[in-house]
N, C-alpha and C positions, 0 to 999 in steps of 0.2 A: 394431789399430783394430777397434773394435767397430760392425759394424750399426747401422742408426737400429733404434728401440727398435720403431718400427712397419713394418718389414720383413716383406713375407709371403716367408715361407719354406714354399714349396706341393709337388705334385706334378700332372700333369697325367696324363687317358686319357682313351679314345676309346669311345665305345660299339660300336662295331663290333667292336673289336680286343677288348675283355673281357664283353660284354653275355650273349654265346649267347644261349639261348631265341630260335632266330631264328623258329620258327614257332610261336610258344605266346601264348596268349592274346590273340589276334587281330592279332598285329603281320604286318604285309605284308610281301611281299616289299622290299628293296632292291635298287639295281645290284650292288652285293658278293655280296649271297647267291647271284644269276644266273651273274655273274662266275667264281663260285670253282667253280661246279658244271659248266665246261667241261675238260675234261681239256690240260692243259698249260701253263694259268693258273698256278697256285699249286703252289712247291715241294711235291713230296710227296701230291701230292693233299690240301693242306690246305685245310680251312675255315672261317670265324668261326661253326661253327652253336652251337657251343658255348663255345671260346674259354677264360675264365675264369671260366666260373658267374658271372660277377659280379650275374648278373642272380636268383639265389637264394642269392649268398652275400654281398651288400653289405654286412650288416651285419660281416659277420666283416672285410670290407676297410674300410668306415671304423675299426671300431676297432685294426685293426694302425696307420690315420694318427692316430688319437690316444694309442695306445702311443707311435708315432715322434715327437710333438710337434707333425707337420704341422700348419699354421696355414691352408692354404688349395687346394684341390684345384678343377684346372677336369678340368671332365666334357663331356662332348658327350652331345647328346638325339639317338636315330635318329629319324631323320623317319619314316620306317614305321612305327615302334611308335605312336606317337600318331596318326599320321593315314597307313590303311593303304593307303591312292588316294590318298597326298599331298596331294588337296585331300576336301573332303566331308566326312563324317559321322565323328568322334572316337570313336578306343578306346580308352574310359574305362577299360580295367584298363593299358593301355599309359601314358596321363596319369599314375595312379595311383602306377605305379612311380615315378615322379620324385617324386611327390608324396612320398611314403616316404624317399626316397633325400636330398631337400634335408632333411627333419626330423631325420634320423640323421648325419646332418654338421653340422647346426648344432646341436644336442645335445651330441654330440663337439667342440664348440668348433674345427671346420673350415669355413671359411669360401667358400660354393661359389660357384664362379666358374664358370658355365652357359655353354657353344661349341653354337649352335644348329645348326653345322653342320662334322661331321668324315667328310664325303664320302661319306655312307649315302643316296644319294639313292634315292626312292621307285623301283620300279622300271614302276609303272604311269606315272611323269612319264616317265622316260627314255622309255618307247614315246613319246610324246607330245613327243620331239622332245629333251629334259631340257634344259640349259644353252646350245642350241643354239635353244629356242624362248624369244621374246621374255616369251611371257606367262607365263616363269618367277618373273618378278620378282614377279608379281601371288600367284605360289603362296607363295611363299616369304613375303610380309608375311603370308599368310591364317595359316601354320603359326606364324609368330613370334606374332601375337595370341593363337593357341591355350594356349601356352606363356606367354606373358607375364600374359595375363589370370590364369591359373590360380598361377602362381609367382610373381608379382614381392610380393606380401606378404612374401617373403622371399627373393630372389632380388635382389643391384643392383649386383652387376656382369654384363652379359652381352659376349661372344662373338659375331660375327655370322656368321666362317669362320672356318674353321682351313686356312690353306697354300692359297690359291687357286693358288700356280704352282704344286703338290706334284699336286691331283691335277685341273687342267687335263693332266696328263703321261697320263690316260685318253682326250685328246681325242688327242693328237700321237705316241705312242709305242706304244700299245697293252697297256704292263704294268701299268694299274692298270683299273678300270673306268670306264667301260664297254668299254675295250679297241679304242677308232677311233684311225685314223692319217689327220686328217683337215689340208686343207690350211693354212698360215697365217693366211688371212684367216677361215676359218670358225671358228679356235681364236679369231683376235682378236673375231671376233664374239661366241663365247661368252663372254669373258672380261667385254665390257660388258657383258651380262647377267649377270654372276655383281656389277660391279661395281652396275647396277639395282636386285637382291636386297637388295643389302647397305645403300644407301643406302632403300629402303621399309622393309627390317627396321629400321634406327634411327630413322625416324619413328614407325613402328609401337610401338616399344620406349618412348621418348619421350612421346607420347599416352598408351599405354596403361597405365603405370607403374603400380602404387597408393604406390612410395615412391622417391625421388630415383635414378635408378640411374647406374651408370658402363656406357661401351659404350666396343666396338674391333674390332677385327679380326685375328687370330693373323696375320703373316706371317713366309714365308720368304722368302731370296732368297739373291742373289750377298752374299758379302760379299770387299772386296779390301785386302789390308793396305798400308798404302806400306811400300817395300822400306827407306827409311830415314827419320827422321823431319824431316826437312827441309820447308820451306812448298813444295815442287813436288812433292816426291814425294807428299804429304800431300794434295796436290790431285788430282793423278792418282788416286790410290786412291778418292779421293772422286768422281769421274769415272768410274772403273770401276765402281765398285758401283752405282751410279744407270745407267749407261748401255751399257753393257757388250755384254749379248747384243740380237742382234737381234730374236727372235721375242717374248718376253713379259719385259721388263729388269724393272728395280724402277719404272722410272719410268714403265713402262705399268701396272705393277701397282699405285701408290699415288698417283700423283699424282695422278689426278684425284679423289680416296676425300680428299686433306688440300689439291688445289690448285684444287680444279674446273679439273684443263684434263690432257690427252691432249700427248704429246709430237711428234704429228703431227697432223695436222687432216682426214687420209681414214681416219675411224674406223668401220669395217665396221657400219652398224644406227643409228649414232649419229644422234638428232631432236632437234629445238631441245624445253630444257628436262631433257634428260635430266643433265646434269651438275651440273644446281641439284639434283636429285635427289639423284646420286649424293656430291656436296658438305654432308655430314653434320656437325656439330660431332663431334666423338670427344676423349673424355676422357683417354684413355692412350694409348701405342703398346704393342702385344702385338706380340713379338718374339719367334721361335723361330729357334734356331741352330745348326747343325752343321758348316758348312762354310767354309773360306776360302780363299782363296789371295796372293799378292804381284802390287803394281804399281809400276810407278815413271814417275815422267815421263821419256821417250825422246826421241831426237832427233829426231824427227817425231809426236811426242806422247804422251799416255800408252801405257803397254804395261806387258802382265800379266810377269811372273817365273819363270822356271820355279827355283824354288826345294823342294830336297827335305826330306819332313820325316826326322830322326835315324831311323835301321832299327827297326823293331818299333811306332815310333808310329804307328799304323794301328788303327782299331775292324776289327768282327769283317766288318763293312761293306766291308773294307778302304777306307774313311774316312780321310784323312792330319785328323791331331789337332792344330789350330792353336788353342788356346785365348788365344792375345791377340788372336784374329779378332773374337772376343765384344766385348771393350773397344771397337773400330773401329766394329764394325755397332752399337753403341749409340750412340756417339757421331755417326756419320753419319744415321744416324736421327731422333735430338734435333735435330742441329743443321739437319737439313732440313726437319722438320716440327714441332719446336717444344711436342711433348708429350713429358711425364714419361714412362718406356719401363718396363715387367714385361717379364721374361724367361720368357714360357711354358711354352717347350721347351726342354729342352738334355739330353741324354744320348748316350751310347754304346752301341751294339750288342757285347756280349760273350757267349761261349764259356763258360756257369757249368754247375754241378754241385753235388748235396751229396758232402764230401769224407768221407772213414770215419766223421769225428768226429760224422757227421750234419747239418753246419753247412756253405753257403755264400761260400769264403773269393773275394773279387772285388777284390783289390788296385788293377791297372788302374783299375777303376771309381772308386775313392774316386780314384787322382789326378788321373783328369780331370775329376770335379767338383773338386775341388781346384783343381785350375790353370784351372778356368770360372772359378769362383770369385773367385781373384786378378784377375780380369780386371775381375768386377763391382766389387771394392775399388777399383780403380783408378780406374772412373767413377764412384764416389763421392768418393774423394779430390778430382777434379776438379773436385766440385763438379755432374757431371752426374745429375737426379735419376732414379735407379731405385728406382723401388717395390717389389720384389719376385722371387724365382726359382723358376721349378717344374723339378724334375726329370723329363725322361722317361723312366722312367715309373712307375709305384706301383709294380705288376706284369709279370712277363715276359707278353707278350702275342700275338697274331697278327698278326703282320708283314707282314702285304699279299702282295706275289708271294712273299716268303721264307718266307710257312705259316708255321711254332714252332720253324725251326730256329735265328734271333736270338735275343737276350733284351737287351732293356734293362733290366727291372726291379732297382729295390729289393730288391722280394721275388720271389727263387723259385715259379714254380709247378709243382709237379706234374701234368702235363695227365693223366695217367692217375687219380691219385687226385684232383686239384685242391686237394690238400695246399698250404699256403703256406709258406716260411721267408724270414724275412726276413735278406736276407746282411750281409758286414761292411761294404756301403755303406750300407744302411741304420743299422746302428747308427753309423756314426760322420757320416751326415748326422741322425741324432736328435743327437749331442753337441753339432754346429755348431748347430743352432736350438737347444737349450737353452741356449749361451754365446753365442746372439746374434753369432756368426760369430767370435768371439775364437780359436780354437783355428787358423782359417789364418793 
């Protein structure tokens, strides 16, 4: 079976994790850059200051994505670089670089799909309380007009977050930034302000347009496979993935963004009108996925599986590799909120090297896109519609607490020379979009 013929076959990154340039040309500080500069944060004493040049070598990385065929790349914008107080007066060579960067993809026949937000918060907001202070939400529409006024001439899909439960995990655990281990209720409070953000950013978005654009939201989450395919297990899975944990489930994290309503009604900050707010029309579901596990319906209700994956399938994350999890969380997804689904995010963290030959051999890798893959076939077959899959991620990048010792990339980088190669996932994910997915 072949792809629909209009399948965006993408790659996703992060400005943080390849941008560098973290102090040049007027860009402000971030919580990342504060973060990584305490000793015992980041493996290795690592830091995004530099990362993958991306930010003086972009032009060399879109054209490695229209060497590979790539059709559509979402990027994230740091908030510092454009507006270095988060709120105030704009750094026009910080604008500028996007300005350049969306020309040189849509040139390259890539189609860019702009995330306003991939956890680079200002770090002049964070003194000021960051996601914990109400009148975030008010910054966050001021930064989206910025961006929107100046891009959307050519800009019309945008991004409003990328993984609100990924790096709320800076509010509760302390390994991402800003690095608080702060109670439930103030997590669930920031979370409505992150859901506030996101419902202004798509009026903002909306209003300000100059051409029709598409909006969404990247999300991660639980996803629960039923343990057999029968209509109870099938339920239960679907019960678990929606309801699951206590502290921040799927169903604190989306439903009020697709149902205007809160799966409890003591919601820390919550004021009449806020949820016609955060109650947004959204055009697609953005799905990013790495994880799954097994549920079944039990004899007192559902309940999760301890089922093991085969030895050695594990990412470098030690990750257990459930690629028919993908098939479930889309279809659990579709059938609870009733939009078309793109797959954002999907990759593995692997262990790469150039081998004698001078080339990048990553086996692993191709077969877990591979068997992602099979999974997205299958929700097609069904009938379920998916728009699209990006890989994460173009390049081996900075990994958050992990520093450079991951790699999910496509393409190799040399952090020493910042040399690129792109490995043998990359070329046999350029064969699949050139056969329009015919080769799995």
């Amino acid at each position: 079976m072949s792809f629909p013929r209009d399948f965006l076959w993408g790659v996703s990154t992060s400005s943080y994790q390849i941008e560098g340039a973290a102090r040049e040309d007027g860009k402000g500080l971030s919580m990342g850059d504060v973060f990584c500069q305490r000793p015992g944060n980041i493996r290795h004493g690592h830091t995004g200051d530099v990362a993958c040049d991306h930010y003086h070598r972009y032009r060399e990385d879109v054209a490695l994505m229209k060497s590979l065929g790539i059709r559509a790349n979402r990027f994230s914008v740091s908030w510092p670089r454009v507006l270095p107080a988060g709120v105030g007066p704009v750094n026009e060579k910080g604008l500028a670089f996007y300005d350049r960067l969306v020309d040189e993809l849509l040139a390259a026949g890539v189609w860019p799909f702009l995330a306003l937000y991939h956890w680079d918060l200002p770090w002049e907001l964070q003194l000021r309380g960051g996601w914990q202070n109400r009148e975030i939400a008010d910054w966050f529409a001021e930064y989206t007009r910025v961006l929107v006024t100046r891009l959307s001439d050519r800009v019309t899909d945008w991004v409003t977050f990328v993984e609100p439960a990924a790096f709320l995990g800076g509010l509760t655990n302390g390994q991402h930034a800003p690095g608080l281990r702060l109670p439930r209720k103030e997590v669930l409070r920031a979370l409505h302000h992150i859901h506030l953000a996101h419902g202004r950013a798509v009026q903002v978005i909306r209003q300000t347009a100059k051409r029709p654009v598409r909006v969404a939201l990247s999300h991660v989450g639980k996803t629960v496979i039923p343990d057999t395919e029968s209509a109870a297990d099938i339920e239960a899975a679907r019960h678990l993935t929606m309801f699951a944990d206590e502290t921040y489930n799927n169903a604190w994290l989306l439903d009020p963004i697709y149902r205007g309503e809160y799966p409890v009604a003591d919601v820390p900050g919550l004021q009449d009108g806020d949820l016609k707010i955060i109650r947004q029309p959204l055009d697609f579901f953005a799905l990013n996925f790495y994880h799954a596990e097994y549920g079944r319906a039990g004899a007192n209700g559902p309940e999760t599986v301890a089922r093991p994956v085969p030895p050695g399938h594990y990412t470098a994350f030690n990750w257990e590799m459930r690629p028919e999890g993908l098939y479930w969380a889309i279809r659990f997804m579709h059938e609870r909120y009733g939009l078309p689904v793109t797959v954002t995010e999907n990759g593995m963290a692997n262990l790469d090297w150039p081998a004698l030959d001078g080339q990048v051999h990553d086996p692993q890798r191709i077969d877990f896109i591979h068997r992602h893959l099979l999974s997205v076939r299958r929700a097609l077959q069904e009938g379920l519609p998916v728009e699209g899959y990006f890989v994460w991620s173009l390049l081996d990048n900075f990994e958050w607490a992990e520093g450079y010792e991951k790699r999910f990339g496509l393409v190799y980088v040399d952090y020493a020379t910042q040399r690129r190669i792109p490995k043998d996932s990359a070329h046999w994910y350029a064969r699949v979009i050139a056969n329009q997915g015919t080769p799995l």
